[in-house]
FIFI-498960 format. One record per residue (C-alpha): z, x, y; residue in one letter. Coordinates in Angstrom, 3 decimals, m for minus. Layout:
FIFI-498960
+----------+----------+----------+---+
:       zz :       xx :       yy : r :
+----------+----------+----------+---+
:        Z :        X :        Y : A :
...
+----------+----------+----------+---+
//
This chain:
FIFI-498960
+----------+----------+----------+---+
:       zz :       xx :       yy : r :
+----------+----------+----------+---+
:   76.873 :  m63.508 :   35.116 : X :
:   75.842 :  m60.692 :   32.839 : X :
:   76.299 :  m63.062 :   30.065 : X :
:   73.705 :  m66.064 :   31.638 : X :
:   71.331 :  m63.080 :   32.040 : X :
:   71.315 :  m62.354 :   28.527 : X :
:   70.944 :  m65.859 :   27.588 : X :
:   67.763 :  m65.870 :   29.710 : X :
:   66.316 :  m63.066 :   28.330 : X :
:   67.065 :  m63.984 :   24.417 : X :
:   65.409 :  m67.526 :   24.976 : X :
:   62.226 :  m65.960 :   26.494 : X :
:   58.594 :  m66.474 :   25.066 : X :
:   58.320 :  m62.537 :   25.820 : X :
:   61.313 :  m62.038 :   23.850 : X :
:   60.117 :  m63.665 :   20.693 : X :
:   56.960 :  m62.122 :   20.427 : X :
:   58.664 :  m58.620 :   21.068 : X :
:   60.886 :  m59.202 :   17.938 : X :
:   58.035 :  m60.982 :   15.939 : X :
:   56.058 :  m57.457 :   16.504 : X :
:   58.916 :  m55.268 :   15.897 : X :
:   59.969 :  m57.111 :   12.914 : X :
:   56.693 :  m57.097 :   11.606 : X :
:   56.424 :  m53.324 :   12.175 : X :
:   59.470 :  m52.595 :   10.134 : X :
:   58.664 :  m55.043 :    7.704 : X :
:   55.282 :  m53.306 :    7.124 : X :
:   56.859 :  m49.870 :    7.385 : X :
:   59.347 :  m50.625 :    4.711 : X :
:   56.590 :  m52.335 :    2.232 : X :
:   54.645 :  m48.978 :    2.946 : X :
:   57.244 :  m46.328 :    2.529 : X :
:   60.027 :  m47.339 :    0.673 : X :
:   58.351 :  m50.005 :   m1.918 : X :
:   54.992 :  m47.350 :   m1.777 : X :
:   52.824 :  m50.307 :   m3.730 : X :
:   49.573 :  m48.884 :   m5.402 : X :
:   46.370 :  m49.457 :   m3.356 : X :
:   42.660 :  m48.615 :   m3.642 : X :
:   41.339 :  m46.341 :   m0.939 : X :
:   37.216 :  m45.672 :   m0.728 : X :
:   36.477 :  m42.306 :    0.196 : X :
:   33.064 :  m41.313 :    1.565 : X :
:   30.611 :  m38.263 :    1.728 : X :
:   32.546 :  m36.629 :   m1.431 : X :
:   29.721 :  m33.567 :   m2.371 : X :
:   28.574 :  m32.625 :   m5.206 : X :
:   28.528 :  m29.022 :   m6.635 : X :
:   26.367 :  m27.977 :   m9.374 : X :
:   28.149 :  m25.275 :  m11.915 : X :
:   26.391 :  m22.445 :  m13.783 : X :
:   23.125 :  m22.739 :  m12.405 : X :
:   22.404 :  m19.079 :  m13.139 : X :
:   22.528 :  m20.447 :  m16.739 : X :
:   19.113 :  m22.524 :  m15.543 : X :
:   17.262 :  m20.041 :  m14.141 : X :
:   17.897 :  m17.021 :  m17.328 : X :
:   15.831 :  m19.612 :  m18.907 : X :
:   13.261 :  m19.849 :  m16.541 : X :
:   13.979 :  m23.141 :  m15.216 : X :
:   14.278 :  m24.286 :  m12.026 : X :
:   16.054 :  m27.966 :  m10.328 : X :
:   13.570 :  m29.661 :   m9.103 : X :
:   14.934 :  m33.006 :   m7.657 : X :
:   18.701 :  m34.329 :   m7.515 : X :
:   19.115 :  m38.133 :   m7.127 : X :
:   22.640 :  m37.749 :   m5.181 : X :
:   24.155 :  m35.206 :   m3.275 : X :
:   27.541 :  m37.158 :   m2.571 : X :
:   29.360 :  m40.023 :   m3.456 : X :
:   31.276 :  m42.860 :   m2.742 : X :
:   34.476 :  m43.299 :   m4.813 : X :
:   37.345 :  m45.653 :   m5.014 : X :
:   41.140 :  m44.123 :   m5.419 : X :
:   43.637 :  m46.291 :   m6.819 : X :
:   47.617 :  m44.904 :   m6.529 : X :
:   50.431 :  m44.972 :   m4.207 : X :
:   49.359 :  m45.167 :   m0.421 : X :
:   51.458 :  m41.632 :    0.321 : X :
:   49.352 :  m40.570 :   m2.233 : X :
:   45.474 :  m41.917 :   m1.903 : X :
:   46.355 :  m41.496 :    1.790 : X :
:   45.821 :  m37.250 :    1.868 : X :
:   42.873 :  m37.932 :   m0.451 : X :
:   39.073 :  m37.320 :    2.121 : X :
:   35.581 :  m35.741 :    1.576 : X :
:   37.179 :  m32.139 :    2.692 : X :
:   40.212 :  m31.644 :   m0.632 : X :
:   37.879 :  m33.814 :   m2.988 : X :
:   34.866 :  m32.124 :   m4.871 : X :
:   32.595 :  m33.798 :   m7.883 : X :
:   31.104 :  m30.757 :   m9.944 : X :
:   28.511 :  m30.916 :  m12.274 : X :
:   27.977 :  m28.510 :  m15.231 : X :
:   24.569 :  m27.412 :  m15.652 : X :
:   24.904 :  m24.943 :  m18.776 : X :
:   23.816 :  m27.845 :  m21.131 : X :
:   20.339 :  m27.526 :  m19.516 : X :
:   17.986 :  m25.569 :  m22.013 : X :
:   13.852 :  m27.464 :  m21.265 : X :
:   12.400 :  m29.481 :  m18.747 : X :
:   12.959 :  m33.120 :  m17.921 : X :
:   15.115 :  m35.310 :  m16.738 : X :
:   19.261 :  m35.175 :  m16.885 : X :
:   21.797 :  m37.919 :  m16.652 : X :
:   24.859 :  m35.700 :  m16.213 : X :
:   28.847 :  m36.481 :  m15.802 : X :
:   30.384 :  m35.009 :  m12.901 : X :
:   34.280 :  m34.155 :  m12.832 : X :
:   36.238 :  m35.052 :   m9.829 : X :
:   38.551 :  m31.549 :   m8.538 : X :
:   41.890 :  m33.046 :   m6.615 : X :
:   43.767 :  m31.134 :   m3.993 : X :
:   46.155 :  m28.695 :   m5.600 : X :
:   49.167 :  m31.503 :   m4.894 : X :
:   47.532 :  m34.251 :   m6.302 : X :
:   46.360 :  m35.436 :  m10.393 : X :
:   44.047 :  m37.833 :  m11.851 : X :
:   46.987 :  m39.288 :  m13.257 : X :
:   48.674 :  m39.910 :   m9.537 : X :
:   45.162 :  m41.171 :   m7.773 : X :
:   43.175 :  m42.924 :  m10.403 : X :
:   39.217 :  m43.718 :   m9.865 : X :
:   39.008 :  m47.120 :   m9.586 : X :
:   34.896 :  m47.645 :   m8.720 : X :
:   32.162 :  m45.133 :   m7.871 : X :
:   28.820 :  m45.168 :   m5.825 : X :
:   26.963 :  m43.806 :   m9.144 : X :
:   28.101 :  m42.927 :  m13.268 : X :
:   26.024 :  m40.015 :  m13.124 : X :
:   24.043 :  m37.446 :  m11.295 : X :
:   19.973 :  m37.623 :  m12.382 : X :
:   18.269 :  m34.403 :  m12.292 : X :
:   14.971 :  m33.298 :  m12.584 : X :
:   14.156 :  m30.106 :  m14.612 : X :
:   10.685 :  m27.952 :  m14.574 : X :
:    9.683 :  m24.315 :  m15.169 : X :
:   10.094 :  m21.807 :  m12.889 : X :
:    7.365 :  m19.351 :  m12.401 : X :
:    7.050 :  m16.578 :  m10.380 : X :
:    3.488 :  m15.840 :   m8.752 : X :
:    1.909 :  m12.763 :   m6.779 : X :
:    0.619 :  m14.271 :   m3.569 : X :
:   m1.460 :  m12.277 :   m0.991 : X :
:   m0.665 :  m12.324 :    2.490 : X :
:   m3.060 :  m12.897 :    5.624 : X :
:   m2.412 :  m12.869 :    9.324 : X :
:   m3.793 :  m14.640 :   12.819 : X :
:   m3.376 :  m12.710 :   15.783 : X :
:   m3.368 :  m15.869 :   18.225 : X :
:   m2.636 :  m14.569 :   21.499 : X :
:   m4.471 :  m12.224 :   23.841 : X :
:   m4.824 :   m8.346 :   25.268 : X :
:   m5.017 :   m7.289 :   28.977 : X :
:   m7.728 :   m6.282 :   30.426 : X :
:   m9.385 :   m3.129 :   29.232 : X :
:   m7.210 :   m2.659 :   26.139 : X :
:   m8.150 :   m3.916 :   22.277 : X :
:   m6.165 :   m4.731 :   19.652 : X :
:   m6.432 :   m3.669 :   16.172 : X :
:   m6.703 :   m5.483 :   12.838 : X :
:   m3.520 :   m6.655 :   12.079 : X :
:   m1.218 :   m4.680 :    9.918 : X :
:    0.813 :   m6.234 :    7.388 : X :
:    3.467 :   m5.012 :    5.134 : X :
:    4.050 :   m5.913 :    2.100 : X :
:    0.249 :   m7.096 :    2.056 : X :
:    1.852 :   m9.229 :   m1.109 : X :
:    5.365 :  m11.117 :   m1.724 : X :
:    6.695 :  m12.701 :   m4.627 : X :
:    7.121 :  m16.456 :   m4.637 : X :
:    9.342 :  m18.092 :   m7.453 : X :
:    9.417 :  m21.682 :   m8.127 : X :
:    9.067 :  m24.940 :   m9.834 : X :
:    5.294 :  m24.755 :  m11.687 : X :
:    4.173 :  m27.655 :  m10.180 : X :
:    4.159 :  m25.960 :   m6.940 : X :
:    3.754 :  m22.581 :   m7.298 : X :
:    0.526 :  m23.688 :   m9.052 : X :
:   m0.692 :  m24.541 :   m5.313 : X :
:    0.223 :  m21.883 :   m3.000 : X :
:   m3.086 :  m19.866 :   m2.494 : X :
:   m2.033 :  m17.484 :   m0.011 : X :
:    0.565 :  m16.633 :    2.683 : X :
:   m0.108 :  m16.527 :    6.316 : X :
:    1.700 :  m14.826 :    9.647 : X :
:    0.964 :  m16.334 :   12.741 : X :
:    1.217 :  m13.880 :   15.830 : X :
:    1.556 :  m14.970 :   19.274 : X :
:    1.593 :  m12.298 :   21.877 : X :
:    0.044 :  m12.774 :   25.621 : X :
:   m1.880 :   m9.987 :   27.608 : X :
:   m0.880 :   m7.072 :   24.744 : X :
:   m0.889 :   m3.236 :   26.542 : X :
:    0.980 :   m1.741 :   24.235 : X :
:    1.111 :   m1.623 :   20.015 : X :
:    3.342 :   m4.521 :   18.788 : X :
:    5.775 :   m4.142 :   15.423 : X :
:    7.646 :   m7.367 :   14.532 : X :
:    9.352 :   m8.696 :   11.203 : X :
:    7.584 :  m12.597 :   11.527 : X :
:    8.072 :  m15.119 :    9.008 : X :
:    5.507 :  m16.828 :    6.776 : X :
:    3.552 :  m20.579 :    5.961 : X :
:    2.353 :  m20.869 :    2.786 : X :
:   m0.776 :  m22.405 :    2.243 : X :
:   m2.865 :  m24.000 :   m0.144 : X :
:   m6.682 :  m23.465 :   m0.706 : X :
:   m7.884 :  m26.201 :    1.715 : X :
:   m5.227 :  m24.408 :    4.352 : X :
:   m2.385 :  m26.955 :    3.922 : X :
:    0.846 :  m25.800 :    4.489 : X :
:    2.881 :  m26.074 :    1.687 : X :
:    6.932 :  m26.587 :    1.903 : X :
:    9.748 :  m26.449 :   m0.807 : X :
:   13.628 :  m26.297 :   m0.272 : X :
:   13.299 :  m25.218 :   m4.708 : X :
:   10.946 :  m21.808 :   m3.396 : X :
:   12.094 :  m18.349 :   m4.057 : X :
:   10.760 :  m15.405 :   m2.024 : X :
:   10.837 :  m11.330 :   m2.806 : X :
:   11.474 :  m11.645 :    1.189 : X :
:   11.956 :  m14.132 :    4.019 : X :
:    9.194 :  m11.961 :    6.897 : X :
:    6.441 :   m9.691 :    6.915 : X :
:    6.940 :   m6.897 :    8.921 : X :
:    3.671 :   m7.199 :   11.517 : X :
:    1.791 :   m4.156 :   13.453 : X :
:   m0.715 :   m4.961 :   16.492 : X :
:   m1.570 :   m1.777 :   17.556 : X :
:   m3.105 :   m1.751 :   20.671 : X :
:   m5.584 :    0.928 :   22.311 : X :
:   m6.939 :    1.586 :   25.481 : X :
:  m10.687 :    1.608 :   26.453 : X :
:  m12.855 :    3.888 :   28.475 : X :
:  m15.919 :    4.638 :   29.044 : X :
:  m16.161 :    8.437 :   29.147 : X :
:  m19.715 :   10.986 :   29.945 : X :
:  m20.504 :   13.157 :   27.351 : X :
:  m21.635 :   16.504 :   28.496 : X :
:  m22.871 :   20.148 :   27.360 : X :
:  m21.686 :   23.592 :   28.106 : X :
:  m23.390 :   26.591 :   28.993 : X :
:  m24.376 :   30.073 :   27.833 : X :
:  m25.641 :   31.078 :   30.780 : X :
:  m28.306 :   34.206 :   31.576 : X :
:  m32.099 :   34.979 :   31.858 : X :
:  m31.149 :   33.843 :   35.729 : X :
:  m30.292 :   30.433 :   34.262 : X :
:  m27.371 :   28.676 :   35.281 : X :
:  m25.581 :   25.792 :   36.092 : X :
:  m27.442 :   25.734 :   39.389 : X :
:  m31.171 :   25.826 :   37.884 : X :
:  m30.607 :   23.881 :   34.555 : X :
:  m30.643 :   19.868 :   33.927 : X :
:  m29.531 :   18.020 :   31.444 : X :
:  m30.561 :   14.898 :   29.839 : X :
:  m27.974 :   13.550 :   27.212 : X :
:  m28.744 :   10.398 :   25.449 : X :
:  m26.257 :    8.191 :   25.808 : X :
:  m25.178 :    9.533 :   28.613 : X :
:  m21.498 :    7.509 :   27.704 : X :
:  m20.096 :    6.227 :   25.166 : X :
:  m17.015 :    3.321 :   24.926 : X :
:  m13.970 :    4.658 :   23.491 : X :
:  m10.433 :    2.881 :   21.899 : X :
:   m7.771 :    4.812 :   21.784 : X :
:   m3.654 :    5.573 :   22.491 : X :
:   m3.561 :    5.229 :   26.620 : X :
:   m1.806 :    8.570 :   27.012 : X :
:   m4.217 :   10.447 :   25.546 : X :
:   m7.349 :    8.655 :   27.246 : X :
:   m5.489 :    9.147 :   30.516 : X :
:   m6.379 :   12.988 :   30.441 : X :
:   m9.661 :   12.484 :   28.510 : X :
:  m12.690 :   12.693 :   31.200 : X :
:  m15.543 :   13.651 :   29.106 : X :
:  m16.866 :   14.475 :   25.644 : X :
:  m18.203 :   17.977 :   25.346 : X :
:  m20.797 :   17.578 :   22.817 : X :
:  m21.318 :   21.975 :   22.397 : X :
:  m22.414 :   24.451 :   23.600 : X :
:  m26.033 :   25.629 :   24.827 : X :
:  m27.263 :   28.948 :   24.718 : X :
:  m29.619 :   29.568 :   28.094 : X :
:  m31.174 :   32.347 :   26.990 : X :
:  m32.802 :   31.039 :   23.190 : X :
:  m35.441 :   28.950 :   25.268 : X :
:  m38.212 :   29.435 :   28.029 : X :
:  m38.531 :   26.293 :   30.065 : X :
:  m37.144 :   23.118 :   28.147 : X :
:  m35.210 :   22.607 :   24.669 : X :
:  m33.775 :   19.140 :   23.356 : X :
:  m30.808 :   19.478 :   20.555 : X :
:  m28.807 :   17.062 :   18.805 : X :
:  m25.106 :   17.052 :   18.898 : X :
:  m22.570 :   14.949 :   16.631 : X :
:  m20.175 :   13.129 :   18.721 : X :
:  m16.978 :   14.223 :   17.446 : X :
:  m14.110 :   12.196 :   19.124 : X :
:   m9.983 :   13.162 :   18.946 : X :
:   m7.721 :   11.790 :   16.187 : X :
:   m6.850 :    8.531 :   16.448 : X :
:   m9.725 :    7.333 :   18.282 : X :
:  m12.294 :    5.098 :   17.466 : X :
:  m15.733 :    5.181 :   19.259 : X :
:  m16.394 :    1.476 :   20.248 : X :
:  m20.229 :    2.084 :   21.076 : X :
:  m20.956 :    3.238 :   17.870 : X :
:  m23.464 :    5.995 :   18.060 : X :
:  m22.516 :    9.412 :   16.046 : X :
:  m25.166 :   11.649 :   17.822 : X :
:  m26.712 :   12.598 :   21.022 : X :
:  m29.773 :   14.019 :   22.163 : X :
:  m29.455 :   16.533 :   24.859 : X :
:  m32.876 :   17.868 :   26.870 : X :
:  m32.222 :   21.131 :   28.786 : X :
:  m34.423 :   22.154 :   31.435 : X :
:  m34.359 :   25.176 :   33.505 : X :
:  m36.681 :   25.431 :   36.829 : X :
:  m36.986 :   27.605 :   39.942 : X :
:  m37.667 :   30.765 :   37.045 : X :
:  m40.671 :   32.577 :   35.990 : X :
:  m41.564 :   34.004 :   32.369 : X :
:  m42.817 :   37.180 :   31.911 : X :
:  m44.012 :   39.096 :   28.783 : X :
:  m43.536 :   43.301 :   28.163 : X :
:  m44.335 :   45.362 :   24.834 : X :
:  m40.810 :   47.729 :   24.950 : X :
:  m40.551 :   50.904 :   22.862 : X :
:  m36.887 :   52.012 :   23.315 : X :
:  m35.364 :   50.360 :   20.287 : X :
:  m32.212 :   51.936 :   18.850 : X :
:  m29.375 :   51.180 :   16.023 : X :
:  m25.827 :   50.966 :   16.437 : X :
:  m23.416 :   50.317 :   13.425 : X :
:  m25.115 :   52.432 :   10.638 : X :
:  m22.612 :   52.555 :    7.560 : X :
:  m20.871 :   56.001 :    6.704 : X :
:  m22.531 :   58.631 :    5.017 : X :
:  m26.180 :   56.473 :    5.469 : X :
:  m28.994 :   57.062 :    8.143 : X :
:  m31.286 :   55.145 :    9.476 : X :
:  m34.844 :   55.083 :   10.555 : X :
:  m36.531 :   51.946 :   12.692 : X :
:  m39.713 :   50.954 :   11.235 : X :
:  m40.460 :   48.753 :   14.409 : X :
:  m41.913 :   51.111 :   16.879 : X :
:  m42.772 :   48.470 :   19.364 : X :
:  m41.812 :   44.710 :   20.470 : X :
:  m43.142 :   42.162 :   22.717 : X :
:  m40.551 :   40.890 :   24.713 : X :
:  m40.145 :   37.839 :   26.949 : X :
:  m38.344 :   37.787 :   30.188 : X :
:  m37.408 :   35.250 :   32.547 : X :
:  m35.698 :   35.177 :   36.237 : X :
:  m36.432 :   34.983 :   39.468 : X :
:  m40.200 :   36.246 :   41.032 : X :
:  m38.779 :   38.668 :   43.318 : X :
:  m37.033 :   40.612 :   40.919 : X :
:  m38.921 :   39.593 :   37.532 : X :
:  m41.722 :   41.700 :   38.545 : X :
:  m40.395 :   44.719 :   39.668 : X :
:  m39.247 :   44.999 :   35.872 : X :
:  m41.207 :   48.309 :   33.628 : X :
:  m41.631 :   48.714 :   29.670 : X :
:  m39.067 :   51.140 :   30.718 : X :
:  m36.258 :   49.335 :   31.738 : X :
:  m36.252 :   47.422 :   28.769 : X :
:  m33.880 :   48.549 :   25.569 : X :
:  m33.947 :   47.101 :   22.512 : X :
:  m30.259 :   47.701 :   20.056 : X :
:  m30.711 :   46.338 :   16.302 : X :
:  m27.318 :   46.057 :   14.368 : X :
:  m26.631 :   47.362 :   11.358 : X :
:  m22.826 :   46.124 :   10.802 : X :
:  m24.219 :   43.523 :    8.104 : X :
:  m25.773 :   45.935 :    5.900 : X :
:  m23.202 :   47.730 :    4.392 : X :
:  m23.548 :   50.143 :    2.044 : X :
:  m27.048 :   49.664 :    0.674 : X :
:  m30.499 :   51.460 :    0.581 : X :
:  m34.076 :   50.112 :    1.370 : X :
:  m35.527 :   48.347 :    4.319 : X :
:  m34.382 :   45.261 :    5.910 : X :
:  m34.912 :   43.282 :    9.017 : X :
:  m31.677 :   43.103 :   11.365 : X :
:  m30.684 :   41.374 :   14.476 : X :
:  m31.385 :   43.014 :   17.690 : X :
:  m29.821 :   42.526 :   21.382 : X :
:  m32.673 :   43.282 :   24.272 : X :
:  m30.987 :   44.783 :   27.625 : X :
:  m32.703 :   44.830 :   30.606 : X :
:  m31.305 :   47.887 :   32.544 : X :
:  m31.692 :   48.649 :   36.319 : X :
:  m29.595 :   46.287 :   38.350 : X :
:  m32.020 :   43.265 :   37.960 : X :
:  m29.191 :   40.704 :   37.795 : X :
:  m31.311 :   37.340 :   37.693 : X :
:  m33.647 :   39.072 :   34.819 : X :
:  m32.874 :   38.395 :   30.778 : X :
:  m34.465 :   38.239 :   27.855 : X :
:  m35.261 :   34.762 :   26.449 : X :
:  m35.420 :   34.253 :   22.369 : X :
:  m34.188 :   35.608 :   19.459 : X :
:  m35.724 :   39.169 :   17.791 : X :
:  m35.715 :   41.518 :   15.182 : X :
:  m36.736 :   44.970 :   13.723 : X :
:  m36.971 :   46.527 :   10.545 : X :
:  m34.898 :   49.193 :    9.887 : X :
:  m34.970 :   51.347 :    6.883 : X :
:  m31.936 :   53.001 :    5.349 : X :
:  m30.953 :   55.794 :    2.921 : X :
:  m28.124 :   57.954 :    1.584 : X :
:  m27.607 :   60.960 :    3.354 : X :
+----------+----------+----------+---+
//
């Protein structure tokens, strides 16, 4: 029974065509491995590498072009052999030392086996090309200047700053024929609703004079980004203002002020605008006028900010009301500071003084009340007579009552 199955089996088409495959299988396998015949493989994508190219560029040369970067070749050997060969173990290198000028180079290229493997084993039996063409020029190095766009925008109430750029020049190397064009270097910023100072290192476009952008993969650059600043300041409008030496009954409370501008527009770090209110343009003195005075102050701003508006001066009027004026001829003038081992005599035996305050009180005010103290601390030691600074008091508990103006009296000195 076992036997009639067998039969059965051997004389079926499924049978045959298992054995046909087998056999073929083995047959194959035996041709492959054991005979090992000699076949030609084609191998693909096999790079090239250039040798000594530092040879090229100590003589101011540069690659401009290369007709192929890979090949295709044909091995010829046995099939265990060709068969480890690929594009990964299998190099073509070129030797560029013979290079010495421009032009254009036909050059043999030398195929590197795996470590395993020899020409001898895994012979070249066709290739894509004989050679590998390249192209030769100068290379030049140029100085080119570099600009910047800022392209994006500031928040509101803040300004941004010319941009900073550093280095404001970088070194471009290259093949003459394009280093000839490059005119300039630009960064490109783009930075939406800027409040605070930017710092970036950006990269470059070079450009030529009509503002085409140049590209090369054969460039050389003294560095690949420019470092970039926006610096970013706040603005205010801020009051400028005076202070006061007050007296003569004049005050905060009786005196206006005028200042033209009365603002100006400032840029500058936020932190420091934060606590910055107004602009003190000086100080006034109350008692050097009568009624009314205008002076002109120099607006003179903190470090570091910039005044957007633009003017360097104001003009300040000061007026004083709700006072009256008065005019007395004193007599009690005195001298305080005399230098050691001098004495001094006044010349001035009287002056005409002018008082301001308030009615009720201005009035009530005598020749006597009035004393007149010239200073004699910048004479020194020194003979002759000289006119000196004096101070007018008004004594007598009239507290709203001053003198107004500036005096002096000769005073005459000698040794003692």
């Amino acid at each position: 029974m076992v036997k009639d199955r067998l039969r059965k089996i051997y004389a079926s088409k499924a049978f045959y065509i298992a054995f046909s495959i087998l056999a073929s299988v083995t047959i194959w396998l035996y041709i492959s491995y054991v005979e090992d015949p000699d076949v030609s493989v084609p191998i693909k994508g096999i790079k090239v590498e250039f040798l000594n190219g530092d040879y090229v560029t100590e003589r101011g040369l540069v690659i401009t072009n290369i007709e192929t970067s890979t090949l295709t070749l044909s091995f010829k050997g046995k099939r265990n052999t060709v068969s480890k060969l690929s594009p990964a173990n299998v190099t073509a290198t070129v030797d560029l030392s013979e290079i010495k000028s421009t032009g254009v180079y036909q050059l043999d290229y030398h195929i590197v086996y795996p470590i395993d493997i020899n020409s001898s084993s895994a012979t070249i039996s066709s290739r894509s090309v004989n050679f590998i063409q390249v192209t030769v020029d100068n290379l030049v190095r140029k100085d080119v200047p570099v600009y910047g766009s800022f392209d994006g925008s500031v928040a509101e109430g803040y300004q941004a700053e010319p941009l900073e750029l550093a280095p404001s020049v970088i070194t471009v190397s290259g093949p003459q024929e394009t280093i000839n064009k490059i005119a300039s270097a630009w960064v490109y910023v783009s930075r939406e609703n800027l409040a605070k100072t930017m710092e970036d290192n950006l990269p470059f476009k070079l450009m030529d004079e009509d503002g085409n952008q140049i590209t090369s993969d054969k460039l050389i650059f003294s560095q690949d980004t420019i470092h970039v600043t926006v610096r970013v300041k706040k603005i205010k409008e801020v009051p400028l203002t005076v202070t006061y030496i007050t007296g003569a009954g004049a005050d905060e409370s009786n005196t206006v002020a005028v200042i033209t501008p009365a603002t100006i527009t400032v840029a500058g770090d936020a932190e420091t605008l934060d606590g910055y209110n107004q602009i003190v343009l000086g100080t006034v003195d109350l008692t050097k006028f009568e009624t009314t005075t205008t002076l002109t102050f120099p607006i003179v701003l903190p470090n570091d900010t910039a005044n957007l508006t633009g003017t360097t001066e104001a003009e300040v009027t000061i007026t004083v009301s709700g006072l009256e004026s008065m005019s007395l001829r004193a007599t009690n003038i005195d001298t305080i500071n005399i230098p050691a081992g001098y004495s001094a005599a006044v010349v001035t035996k009287d002056l005409n003084v002018l008082l301001r305050g308030k009615e009720e009180e201005l009035h009530r005010v005598r020749p006597s009340n009035i004393r007149i103290v010239a200073d004699l601390s910048g004479l020194g030691a020194t003979t002759g007579t000289y006119s000196v600074p004096a101070k007018v008091y008004v004594d007598g508990g009239f507290e709203t009552v001053g003198a107004i103006g500036e005096y002096k009296v000769s005073v005459k000195l000698e040794k003692d």
